[in-house]
N, C-alpha and C positions, 0 to 999 in steps of 0.2 A: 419464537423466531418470526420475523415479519414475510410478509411475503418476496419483498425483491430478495429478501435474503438467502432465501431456502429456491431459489430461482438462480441465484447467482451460483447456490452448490451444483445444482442440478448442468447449469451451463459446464461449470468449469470441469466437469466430470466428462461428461460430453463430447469437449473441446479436448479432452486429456493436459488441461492443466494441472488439477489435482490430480496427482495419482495417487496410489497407495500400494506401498509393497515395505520394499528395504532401502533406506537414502541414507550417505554417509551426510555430515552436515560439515560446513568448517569446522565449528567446535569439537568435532572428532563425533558425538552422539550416533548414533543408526537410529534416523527415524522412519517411524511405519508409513508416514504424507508428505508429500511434499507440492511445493506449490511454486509454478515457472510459467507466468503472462509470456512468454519469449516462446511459448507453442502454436502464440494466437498468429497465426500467419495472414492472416486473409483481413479485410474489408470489412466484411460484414460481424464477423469476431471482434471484432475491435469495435467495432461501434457500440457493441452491445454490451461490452464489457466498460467502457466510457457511460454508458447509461445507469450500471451499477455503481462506479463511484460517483457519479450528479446524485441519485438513490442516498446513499449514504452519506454525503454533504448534506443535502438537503434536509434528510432524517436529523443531523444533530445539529441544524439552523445554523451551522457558520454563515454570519457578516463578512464578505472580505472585498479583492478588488481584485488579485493577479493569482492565476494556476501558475505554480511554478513545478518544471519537471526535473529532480538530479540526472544527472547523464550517468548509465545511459539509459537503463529499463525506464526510469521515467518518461522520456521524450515522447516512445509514442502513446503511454500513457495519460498523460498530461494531453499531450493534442486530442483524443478519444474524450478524455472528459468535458475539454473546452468547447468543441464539436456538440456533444450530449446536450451540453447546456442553450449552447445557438438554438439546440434542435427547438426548446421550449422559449423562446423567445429573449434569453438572457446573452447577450454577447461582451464576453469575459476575456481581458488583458490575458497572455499567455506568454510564459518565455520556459527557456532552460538554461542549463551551462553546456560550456565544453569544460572535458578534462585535460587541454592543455591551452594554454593561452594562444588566438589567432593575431599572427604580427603582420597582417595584408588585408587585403579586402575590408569591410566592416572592424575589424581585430576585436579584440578581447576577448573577455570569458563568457558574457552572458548573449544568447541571441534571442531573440521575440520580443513581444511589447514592451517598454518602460515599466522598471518594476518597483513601483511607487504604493503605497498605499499598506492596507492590508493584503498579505501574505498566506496562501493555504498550499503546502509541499504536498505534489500528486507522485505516489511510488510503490510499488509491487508488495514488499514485505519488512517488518526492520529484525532483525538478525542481531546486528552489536547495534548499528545506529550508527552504523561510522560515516557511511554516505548522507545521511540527513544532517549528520554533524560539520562534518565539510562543508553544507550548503549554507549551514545556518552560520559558520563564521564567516564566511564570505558575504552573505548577504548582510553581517551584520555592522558589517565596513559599511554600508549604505547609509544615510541618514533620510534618505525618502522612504524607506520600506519596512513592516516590521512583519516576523514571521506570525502570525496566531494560530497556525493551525496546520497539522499533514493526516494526511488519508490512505491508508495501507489496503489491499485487499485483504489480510489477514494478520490478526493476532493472535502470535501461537500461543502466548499467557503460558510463556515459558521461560523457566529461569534463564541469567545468566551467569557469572562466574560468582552470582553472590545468590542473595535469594529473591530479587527482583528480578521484576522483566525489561528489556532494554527500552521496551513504550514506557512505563513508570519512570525509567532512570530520565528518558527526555525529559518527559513531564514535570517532573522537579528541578533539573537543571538547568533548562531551556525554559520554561515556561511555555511550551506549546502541549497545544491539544492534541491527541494525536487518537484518531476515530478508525474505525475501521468497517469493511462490507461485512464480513463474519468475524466474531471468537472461534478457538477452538474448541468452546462450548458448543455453538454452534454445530462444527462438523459433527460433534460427538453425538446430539441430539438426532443429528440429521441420518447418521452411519444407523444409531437406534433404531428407526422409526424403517428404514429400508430394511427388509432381511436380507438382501442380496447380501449387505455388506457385513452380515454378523461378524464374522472374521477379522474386520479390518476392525470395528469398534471397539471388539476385546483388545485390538494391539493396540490402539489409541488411548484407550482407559488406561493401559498399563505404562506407556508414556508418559499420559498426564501424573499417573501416582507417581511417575519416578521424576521427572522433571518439572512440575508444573506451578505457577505459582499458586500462593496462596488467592483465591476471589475471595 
């Protein structure tokens, strides 16, 4: 595990984004983690959590030209990461959607930069993938923009109604990259190595055996 990485667990623990106990999921599942960016209330939270996904861009070298944020957990996500990147000297195109079309003012679906170019989707978690897949057929009515790439703060590398995970299922059907700040290996490593958390890592092991994809 790299250092911003085991720094990002440390934050979001902290922050009580990760928690750990008992979480119903959509899919019906009770998991022992769960992870909710929508705790990060504050300024200084956000910044820093914007610096961990620049961290993880930058760690797997995507080329691109525009952050783009799914509405709505991505919005301030995407603006945190765009921010991150100014901080070091990179000033990076930025947009989002709305979820219903504006018919006044500016109108449409998309607001922020011109979203031309190379393409990296900034967003919380993917679950089924249905919000990243909304964004990606939308944007793919565009003939200036191509998607290459979205950045999660985490992969559960957890099945879904088959025996893939909904990152893999993008990845093949989409043809985008899809990176993340942590694996679930990750946290496992990380639950490990603290004893405070002994407790929580036996539940997590026993998640991962029961739902977890093949690595």
């Amino acid at each position: 595990m790299k250092s911003y990485q085991e720094q990002f667990l440390e934050f979001s623990i902290q922050q009580d984004v990760l928690t750990f106990g008992e979480f119903q999921l959509k899919s019906g599942r009770i998991s022992p983690y769960f992870f909710n960016a929508g705790r990060i209330v504050g300024g200084e939270g956000l910044a820093r959590l914007g610096e961990f996904y620049r961290a993880a861009i930058e760690d797997a070298a995507l080329e691109f030209d525009v952050l783009f944020g799914p509405a709505y957990k991505g919005i301030p996500l995407v603006t945190a990461t765009a921010i991150a990147f100014a901080d070091v000297g990179r000033d990076l195109k930025m947009a989002y959607n709305r979820k219903e079309t504006k018919d006044h003012g500016e109108g449409g679906l998309l607001v922020g930069g011109p979203v031309e170019g190379d393409v990296v989707l900034v967003d919380d978690v993917i679950t089924a993938g249905t919000a990243i897949r909304e964004v990606l057929t939308m944007l793919d009515q565009r003939d200036q923009c191509r998607v290459i790439g979205a950045v999660v703060a985490i992969d559960r590398q957890e099945r879904g109604t088959g025996h893939r995970s909904a990152i893999d299922e993008l990845k093949d059907e989409c043809g985008v990259q899809v990176i993340s700040i942590v694996k679930l290996d990750d946290i496992i490593e990380f639950l490990r190595v603290h004893q405070d958390f002994e407790a929580n890592w036996e539940a997590v092991l026993r998640y991962r055996e029961t739902y977890g994809v093949a690595v």
